[in-house]
C-alpha positions as CSV (number, residue, x, y, z in Angstrom):
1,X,10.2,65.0,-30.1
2,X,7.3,64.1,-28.1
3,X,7.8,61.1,-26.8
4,X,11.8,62.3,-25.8
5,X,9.8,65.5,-24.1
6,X,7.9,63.2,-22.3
7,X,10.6,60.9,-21.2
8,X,12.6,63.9,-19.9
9,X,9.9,65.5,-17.8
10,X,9.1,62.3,-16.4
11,X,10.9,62.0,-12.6
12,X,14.0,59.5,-12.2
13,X,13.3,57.0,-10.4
14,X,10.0,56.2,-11.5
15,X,10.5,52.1,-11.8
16,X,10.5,52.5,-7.7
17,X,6.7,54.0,-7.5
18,X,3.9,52.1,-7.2
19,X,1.2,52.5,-9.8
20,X,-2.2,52.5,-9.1
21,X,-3.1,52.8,-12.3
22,X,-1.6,52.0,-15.8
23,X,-2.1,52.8,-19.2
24,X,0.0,50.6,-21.8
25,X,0.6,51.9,-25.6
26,X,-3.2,52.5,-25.5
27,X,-4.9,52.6,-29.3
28,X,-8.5,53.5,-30.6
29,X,-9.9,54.2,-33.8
30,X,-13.2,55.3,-35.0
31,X,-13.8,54.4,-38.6
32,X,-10.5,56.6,-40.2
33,X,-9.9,58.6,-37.0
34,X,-7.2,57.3,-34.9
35,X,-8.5,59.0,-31.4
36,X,-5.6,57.5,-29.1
37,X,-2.5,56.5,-31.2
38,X,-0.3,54.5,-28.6
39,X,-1.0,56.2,-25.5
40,X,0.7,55.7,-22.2
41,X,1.0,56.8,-18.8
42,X,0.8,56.1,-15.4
43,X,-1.1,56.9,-12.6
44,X,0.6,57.1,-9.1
45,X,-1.5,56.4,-5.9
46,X,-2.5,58.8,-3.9
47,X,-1.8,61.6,-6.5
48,X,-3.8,64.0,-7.9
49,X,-3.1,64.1,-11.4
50,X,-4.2,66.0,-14.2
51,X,-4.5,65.2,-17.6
52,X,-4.9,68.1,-19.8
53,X,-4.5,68.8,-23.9
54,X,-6.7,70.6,-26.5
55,X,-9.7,70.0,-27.8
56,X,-9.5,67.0,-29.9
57,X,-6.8,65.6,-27.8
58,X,-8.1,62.1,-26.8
59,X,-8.7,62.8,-23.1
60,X,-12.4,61.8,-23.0
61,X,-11.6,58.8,-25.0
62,X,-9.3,57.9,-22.6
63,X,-11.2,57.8,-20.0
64,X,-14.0,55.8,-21.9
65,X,-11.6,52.7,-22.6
66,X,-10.1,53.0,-19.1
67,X,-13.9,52.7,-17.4
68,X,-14.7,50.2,-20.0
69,X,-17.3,52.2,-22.0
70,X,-16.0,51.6,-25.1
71,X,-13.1,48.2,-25.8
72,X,-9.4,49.7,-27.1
73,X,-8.2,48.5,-30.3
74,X,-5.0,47.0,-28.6
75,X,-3.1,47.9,-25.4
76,X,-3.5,46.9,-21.8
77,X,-5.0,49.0,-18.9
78,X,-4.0,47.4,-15.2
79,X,-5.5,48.5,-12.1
80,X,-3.0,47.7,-9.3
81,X,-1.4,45.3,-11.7
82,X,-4.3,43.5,-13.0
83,X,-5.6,43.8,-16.1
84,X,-9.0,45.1,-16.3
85,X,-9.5,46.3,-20.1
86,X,-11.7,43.2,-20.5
87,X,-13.8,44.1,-18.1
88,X,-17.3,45.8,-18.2
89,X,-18.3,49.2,-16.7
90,X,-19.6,47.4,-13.3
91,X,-16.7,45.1,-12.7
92,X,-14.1,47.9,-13.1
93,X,-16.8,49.8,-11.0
94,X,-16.9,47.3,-8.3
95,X,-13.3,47.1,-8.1
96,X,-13.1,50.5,-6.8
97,X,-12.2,52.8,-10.3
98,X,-15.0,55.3,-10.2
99,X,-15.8,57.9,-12.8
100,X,-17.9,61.2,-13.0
101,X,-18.9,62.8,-16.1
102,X,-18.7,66.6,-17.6
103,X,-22.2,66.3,-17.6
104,X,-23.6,65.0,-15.0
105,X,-26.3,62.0,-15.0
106,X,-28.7,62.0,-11.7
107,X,-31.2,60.3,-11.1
108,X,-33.0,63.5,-11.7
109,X,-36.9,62.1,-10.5
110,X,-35.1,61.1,-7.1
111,X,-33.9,62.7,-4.0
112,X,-30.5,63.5,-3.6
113,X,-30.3,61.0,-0.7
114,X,-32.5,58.4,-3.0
115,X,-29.6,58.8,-5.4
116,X,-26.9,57.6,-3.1
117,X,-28.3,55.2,-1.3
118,X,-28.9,53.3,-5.1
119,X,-25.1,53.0,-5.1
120,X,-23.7,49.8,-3.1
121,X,-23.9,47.1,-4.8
122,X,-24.8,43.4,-3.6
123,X,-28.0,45.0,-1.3
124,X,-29.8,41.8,0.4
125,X,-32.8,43.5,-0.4
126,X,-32.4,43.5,-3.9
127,X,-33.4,40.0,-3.0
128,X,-37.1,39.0,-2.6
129,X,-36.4,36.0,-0.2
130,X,-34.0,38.4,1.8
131,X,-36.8,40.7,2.5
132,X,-38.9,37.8,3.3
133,X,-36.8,35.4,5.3
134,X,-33.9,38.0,6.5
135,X,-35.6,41.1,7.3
136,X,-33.5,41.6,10.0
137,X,-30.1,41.6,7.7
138,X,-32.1,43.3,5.0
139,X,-33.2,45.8,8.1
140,X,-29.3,46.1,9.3
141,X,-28.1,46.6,6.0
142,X,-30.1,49.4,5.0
143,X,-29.6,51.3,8.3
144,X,-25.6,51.1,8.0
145,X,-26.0,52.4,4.2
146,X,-28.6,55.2,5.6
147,X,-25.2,56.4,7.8
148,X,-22.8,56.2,5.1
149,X,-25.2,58.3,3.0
150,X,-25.9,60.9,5.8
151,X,-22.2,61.6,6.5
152,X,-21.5,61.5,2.8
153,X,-24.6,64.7,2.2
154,X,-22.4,66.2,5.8
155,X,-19.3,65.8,4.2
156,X,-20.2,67.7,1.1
157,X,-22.2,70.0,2.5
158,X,-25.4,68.5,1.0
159,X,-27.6,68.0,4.2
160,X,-29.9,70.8,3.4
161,X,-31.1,69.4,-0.2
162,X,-31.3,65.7,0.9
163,X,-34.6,65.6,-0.1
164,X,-34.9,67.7,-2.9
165,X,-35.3,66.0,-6.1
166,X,-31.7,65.4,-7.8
167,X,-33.3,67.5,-11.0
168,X,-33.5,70.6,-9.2
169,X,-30.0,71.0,-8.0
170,X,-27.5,73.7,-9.7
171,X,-25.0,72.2,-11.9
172,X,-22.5,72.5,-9.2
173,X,-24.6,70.5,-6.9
174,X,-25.0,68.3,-9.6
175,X,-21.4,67.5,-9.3
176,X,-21.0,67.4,-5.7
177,X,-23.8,64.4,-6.1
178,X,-21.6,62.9,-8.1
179,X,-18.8,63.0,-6.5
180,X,-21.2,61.6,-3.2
181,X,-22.5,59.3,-5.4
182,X,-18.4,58.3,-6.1
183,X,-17.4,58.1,-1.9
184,X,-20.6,55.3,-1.8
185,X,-19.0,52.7,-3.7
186,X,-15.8,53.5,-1.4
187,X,-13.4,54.1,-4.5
188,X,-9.4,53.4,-4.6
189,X,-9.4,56.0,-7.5
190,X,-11.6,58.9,-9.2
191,X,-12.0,59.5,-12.6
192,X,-12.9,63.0,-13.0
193,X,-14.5,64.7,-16.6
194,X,-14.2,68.1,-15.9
195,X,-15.4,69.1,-12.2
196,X,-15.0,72.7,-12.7
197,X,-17.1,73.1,-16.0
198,X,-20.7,75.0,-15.5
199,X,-20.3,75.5,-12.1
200,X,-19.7,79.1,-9.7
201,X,-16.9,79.9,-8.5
202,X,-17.6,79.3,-4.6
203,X,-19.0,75.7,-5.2
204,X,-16.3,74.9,-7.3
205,X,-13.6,76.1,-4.2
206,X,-15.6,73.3,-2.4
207,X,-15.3,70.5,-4.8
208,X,-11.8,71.8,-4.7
209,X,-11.4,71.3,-1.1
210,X,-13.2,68.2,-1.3
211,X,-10.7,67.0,-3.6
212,X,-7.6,67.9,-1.3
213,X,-8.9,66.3,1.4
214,X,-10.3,63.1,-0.1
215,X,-6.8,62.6,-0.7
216,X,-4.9,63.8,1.6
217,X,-7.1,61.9,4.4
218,X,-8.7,59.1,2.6
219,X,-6.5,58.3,0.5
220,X,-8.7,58.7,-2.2
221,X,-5.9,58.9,-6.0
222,X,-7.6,61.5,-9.0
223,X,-7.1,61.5,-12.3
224,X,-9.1,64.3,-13.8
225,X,-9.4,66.6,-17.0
226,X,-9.6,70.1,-16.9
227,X,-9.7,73.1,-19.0
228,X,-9.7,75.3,-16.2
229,X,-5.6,76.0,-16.1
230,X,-5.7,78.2,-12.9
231,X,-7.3,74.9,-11.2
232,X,-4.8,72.4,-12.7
233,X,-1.4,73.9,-12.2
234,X,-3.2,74.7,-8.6
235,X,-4.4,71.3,-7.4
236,X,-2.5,68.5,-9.6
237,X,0.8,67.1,-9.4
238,X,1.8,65.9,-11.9
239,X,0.2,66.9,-15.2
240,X,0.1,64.8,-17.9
241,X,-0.7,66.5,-21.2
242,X,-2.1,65.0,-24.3
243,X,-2.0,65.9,-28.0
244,X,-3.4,64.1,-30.9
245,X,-3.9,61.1,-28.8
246,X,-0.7,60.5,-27.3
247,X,1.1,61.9,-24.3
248,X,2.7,65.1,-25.3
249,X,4.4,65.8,-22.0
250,X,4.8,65.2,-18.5
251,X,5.8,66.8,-15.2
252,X,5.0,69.0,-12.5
253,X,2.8,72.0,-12.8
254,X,5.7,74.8,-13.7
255,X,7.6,72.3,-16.0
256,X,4.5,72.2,-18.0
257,X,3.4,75.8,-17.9
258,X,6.5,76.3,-19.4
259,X,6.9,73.6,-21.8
260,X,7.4,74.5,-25.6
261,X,5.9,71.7,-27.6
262,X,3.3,72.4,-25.1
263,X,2.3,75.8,-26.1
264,X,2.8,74.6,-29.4
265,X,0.4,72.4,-28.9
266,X,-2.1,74.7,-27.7
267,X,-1.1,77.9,-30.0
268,X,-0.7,75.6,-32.9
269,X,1.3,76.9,-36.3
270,X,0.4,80.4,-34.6
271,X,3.0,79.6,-32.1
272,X,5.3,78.1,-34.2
273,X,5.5,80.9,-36.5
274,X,6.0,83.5,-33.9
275,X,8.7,81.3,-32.1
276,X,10.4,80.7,-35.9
């Protein structure tokens, strides 16, 4: 029933996209949990997809094996057609899949700017000799990456707490950092653990915006859980829901709103009674 629900929500046509990102009959266990039982779905660039489900779901597990966190038990994960579920945290990283996390994880003891400016990788002054016999480059280097990180803090609205220690930010802050810290590494996707939990209700209509336009002008593809509903069925297209670690259902944002199996999956027996 599942599987035939998500087949039928899915668009025609789909062999004619272009996947960014792929998740193949994706499995992990812990011990005698199974906490993604054959999972797949796609990702298409430059969407902004949601992936949604109860508690229990699978979602954050997901995301683990996709960013390399923790190895899948079988299954394939391709980035633009390559396989990266071999890879570690940094090379997936460095090939442009960036995550955030529901909590978020400064660098709390340095500056908001400090904390951005840590993100490219390959610095030449990460290299002693650089600094000694290429201070010029080193020089260069850092002055183009003290730019990037000044129009990122513009971008997000930041400038004001550049130097403020990352500690003392409000959770929504927090995130916007994150997300700063994400545009630094100049990422082809986002991963994104909840953006709307902890945080008020007018910094989250800027992470929001920053979201819509990120993608709509960069580029930029999401794929982000959420249990804020009034923000999914608002921003995402399409929604991919998740129950006991498979895909439940897929679709557009009023298919799935309105999807049995996925009230039932959200209701539980509850549901099934009152609909029996």
């Amino acid at each position: 029933m599942a599987d035939s629900t998500a087949s039928s929500l899915s668009a025609a046509g789909t062999s004619q996209r272009h996947w960014l990102l792929e998740v193949r009959d994706l499995a992990k266990s812990f011990g005698g949990l199974r906490a993604v039982d054959h999972c797949s779905f796609q990702v298409e660039r430059g969407t902004i997809t949601g992936l949604i489900g109860p508690n229990g779901a699978g979602k954050t597990t997901v995301f683990n094996l996709i960013t390399g966190f923790i190895p899948p038990d079988s299954g394939r994960i391709l980035l633009d057609g390559q396989d990266i579920g071999h890879l570690r945290p940094d090379q997936i990283f460095a090939r442009g899949l960036c995550r955030t996390f529901q909590i978020p994880r400064e660098h709390g003891s340095m500056s908001v700017l400090e904390n951005l400016l840590l993100v490219p990788a390959g610095q030449s002054g990460e290299r002693w000799w650089n600094a000694v016999f290429r201070p010029g480059r080193v020089q260069a280097e850092e002055s183009r990456n003290l730019e990037k990180a000044r129009e990122v803090l513009d971008y997000l609205q930041l400038t004001h707490v550049r130097d403020e220690y990352a500690a003392n930010l409000s959770g929504g802050q927090k995130k916007l950092l994150e997300m700063g810290r994400m545009l630094m590494a100049d990422p082809r996707i986002i991963l994104l653990d909840e953006p709307a939990a902890g945080v008020n209700r007018t910094l989250l209509q800027s992470i929001i915006k920053n979201i819509q336009t990120l993608s709509r002008e960069r580029g930029i593809t999401f794929l982000l859980i959420e249990h804020d509903m009034n923000m999914v069925m608002n921003l995402c297209n399409p929604v991919i829901v998740m129950s006991e670690g498979r895909k439940l259902a897929e679709g557009d944002p009023e298919s799935v709103r309105g999807n049995q199996d996925v009230l039932a999956a959200y209701l539980g027996g509850q549901y099934a009674a009152a609909e029996g």
